[in-house]
The first five atom37 places (N, CA, C, CB, O) and aatype in JSON, in Angstrom:
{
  "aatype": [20, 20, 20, 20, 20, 20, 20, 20, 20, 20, 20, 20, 20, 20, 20, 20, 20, 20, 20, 20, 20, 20, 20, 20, 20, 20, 20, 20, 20, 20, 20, 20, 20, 20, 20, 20, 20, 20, 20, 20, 20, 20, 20, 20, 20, 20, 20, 20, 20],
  "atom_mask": [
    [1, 1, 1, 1, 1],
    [1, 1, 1, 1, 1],
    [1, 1, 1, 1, 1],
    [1, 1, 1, 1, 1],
    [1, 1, 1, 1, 1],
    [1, 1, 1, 1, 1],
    [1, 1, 1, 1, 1],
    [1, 1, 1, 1, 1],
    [1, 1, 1, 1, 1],
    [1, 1, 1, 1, 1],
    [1, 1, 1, 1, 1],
    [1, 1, 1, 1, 1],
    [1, 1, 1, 1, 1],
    [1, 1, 1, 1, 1],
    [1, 1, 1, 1, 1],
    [1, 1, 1, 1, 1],
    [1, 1, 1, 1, 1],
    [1, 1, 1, 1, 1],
    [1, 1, 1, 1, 1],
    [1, 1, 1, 1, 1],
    [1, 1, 1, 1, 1],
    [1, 1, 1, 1, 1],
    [1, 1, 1, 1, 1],
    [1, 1, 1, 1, 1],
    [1, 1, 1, 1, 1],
    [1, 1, 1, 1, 1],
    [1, 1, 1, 1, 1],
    [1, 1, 1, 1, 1],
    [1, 1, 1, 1, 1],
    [1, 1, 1, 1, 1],
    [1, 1, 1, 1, 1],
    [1, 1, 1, 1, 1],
    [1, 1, 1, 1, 1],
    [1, 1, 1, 1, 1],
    [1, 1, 1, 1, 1],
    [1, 1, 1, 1, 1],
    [1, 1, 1, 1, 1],
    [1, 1, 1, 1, 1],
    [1, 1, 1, 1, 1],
    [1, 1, 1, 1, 1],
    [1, 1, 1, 1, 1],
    [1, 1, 1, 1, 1],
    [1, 1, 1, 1, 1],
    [1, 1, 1, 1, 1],
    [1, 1, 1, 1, 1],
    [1, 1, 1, 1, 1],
    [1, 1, 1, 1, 1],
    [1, 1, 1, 1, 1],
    [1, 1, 1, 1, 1]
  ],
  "atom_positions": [
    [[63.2, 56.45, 57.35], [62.77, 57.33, 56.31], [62.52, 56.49, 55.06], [63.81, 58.44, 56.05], [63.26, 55.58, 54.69]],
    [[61.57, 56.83, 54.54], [61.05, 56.41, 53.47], [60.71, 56.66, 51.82], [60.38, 56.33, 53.91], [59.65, 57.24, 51.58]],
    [[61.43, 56.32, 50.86], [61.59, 57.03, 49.76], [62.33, 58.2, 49.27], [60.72, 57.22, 49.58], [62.04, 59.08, 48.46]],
    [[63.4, 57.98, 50.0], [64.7, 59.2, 50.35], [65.34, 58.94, 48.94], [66.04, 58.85, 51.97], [66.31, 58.19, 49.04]],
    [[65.21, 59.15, 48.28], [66.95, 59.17, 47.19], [67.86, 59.83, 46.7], [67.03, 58.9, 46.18], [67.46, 60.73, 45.95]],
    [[69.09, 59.74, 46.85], [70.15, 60.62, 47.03], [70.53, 60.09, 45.65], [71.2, 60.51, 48.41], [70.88, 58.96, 45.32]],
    [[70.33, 61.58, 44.67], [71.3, 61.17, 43.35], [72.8, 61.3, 43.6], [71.0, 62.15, 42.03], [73.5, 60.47, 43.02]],
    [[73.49, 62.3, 44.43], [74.63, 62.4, 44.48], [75.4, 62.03, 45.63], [74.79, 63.41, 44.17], [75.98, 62.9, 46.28]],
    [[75.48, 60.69, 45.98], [75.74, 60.76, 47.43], [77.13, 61.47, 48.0], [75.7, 59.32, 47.9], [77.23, 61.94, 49.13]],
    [[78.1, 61.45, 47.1], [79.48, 61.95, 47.85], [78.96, 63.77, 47.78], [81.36, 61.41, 46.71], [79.45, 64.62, 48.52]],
    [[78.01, 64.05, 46.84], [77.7, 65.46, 47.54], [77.02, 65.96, 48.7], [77.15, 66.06, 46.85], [77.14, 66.95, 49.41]],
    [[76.08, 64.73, 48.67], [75.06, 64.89, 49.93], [76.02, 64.42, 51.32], [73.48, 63.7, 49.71], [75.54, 64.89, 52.36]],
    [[76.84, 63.88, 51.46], [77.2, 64.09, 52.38], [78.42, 64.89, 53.02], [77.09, 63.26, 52.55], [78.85, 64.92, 54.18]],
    [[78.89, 65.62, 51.7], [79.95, 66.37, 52.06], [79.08, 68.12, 52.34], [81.27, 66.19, 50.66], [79.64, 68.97, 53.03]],
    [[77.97, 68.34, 51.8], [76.92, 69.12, 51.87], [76.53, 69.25, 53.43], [75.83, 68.56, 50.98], [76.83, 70.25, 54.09]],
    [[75.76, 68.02, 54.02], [75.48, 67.36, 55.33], [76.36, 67.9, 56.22], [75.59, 65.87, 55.35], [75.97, 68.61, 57.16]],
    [[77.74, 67.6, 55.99], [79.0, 67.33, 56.44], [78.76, 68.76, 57.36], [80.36, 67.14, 55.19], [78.83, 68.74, 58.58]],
    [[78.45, 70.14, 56.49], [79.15, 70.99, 57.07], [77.86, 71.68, 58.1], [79.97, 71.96, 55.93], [77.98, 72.47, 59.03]],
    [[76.82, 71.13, 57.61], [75.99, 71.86, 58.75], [76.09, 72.06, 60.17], [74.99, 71.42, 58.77], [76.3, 71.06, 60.87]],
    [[75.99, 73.12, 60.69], [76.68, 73.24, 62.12], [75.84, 72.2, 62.99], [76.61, 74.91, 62.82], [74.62, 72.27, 62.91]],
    [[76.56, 71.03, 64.03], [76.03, 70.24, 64.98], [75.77, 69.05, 64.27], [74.89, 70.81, 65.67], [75.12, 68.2, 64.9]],
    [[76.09, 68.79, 63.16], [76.28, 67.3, 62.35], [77.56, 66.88, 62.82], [76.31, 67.35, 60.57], [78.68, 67.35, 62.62]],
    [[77.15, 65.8, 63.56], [78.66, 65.05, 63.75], [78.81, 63.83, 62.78], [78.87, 64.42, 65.4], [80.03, 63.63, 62.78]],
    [[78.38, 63.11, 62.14], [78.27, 62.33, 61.25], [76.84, 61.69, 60.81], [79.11, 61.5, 61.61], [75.84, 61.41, 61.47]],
    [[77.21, 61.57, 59.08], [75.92, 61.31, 58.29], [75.12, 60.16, 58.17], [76.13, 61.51, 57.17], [73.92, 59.92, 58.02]],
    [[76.47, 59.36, 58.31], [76.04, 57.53, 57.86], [75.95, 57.18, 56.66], [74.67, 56.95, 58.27], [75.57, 56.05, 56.39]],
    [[76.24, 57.99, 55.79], [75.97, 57.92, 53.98], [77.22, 57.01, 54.12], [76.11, 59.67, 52.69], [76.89, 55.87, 53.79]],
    [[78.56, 57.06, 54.48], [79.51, 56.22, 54.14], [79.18, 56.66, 52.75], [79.46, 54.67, 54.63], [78.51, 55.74, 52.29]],
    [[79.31, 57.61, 51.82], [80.23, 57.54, 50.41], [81.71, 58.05, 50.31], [79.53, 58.37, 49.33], [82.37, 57.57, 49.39]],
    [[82.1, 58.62, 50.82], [83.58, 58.53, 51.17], [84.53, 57.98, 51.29], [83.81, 58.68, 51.73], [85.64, 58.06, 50.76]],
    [[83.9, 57.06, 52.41], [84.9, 56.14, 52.92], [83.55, 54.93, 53.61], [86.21, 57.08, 54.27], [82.79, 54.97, 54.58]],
    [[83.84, 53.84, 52.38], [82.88, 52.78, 52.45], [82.61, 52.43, 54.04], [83.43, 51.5, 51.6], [83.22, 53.09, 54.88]],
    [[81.95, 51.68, 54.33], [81.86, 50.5, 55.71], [82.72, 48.97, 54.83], [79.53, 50.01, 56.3], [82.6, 48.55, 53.68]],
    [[83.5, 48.52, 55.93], [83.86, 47.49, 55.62], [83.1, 46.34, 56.0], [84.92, 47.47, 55.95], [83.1, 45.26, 55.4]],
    [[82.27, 46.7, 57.31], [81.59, 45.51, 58.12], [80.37, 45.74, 58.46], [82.2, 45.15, 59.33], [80.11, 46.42, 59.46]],
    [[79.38, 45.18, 57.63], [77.89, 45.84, 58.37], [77.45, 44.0, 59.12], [76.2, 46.74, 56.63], [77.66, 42.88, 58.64]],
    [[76.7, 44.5, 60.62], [76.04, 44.09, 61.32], [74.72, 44.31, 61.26], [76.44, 44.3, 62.16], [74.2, 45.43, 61.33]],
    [[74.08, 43.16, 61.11], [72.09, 43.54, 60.45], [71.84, 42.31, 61.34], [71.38, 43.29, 58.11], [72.27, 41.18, 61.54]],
    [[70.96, 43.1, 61.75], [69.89, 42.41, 62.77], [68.99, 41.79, 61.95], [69.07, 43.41, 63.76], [68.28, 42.37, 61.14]],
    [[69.02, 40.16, 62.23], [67.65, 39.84, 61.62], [66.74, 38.89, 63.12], [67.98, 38.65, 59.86], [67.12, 38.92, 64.29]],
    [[65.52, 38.14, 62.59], [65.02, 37.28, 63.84], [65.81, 36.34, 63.38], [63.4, 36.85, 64.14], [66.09, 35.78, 64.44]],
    [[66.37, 35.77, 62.56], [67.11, 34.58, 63.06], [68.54, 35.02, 64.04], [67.55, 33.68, 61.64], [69.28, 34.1, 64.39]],
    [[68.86, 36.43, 64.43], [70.45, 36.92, 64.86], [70.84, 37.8, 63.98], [71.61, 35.81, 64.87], [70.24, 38.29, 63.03]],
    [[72.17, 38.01, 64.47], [72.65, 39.1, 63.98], [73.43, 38.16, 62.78], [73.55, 40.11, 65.11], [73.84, 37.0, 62.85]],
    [[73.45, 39.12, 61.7], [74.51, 38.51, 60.71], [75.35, 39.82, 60.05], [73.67, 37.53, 59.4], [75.04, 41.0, 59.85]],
    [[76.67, 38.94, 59.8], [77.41, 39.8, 59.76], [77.74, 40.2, 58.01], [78.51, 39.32, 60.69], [77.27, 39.17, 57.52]],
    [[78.08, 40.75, 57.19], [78.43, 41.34, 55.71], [79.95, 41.98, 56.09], [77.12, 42.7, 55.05], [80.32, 42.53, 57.13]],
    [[80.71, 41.68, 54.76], [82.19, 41.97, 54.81], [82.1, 42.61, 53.44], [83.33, 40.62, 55.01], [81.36, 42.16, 52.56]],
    [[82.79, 43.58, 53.3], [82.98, 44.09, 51.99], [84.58, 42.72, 51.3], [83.48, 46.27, 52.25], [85.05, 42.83, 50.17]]
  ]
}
């Protein structure tokens, strides 16, 4: 998706949250990611909070 912007993210996904058959959003404003995995062509590289 393209040109999405979420002014409020801990609303948008607590909003998200409750729609029936949402099992999760991926916003992570809640409760951060500690470890993102990103694919690039050189491999995967890894990010640590």
């Amino acid at each position: 998706m393209r040109g999405l912007r979420i002014a409020d993210p801990l609303a948008f996904e607590s909003e998200v949250n409750q729609w029936p058959g949402v099992v999760t959003v991926g916003v992570f404003a809640h409760q951060k990611a500690q470890l993102c995995l990103l694919g690039t062509p050189a491999g995967v590289k890894t990010l640590r909070s």
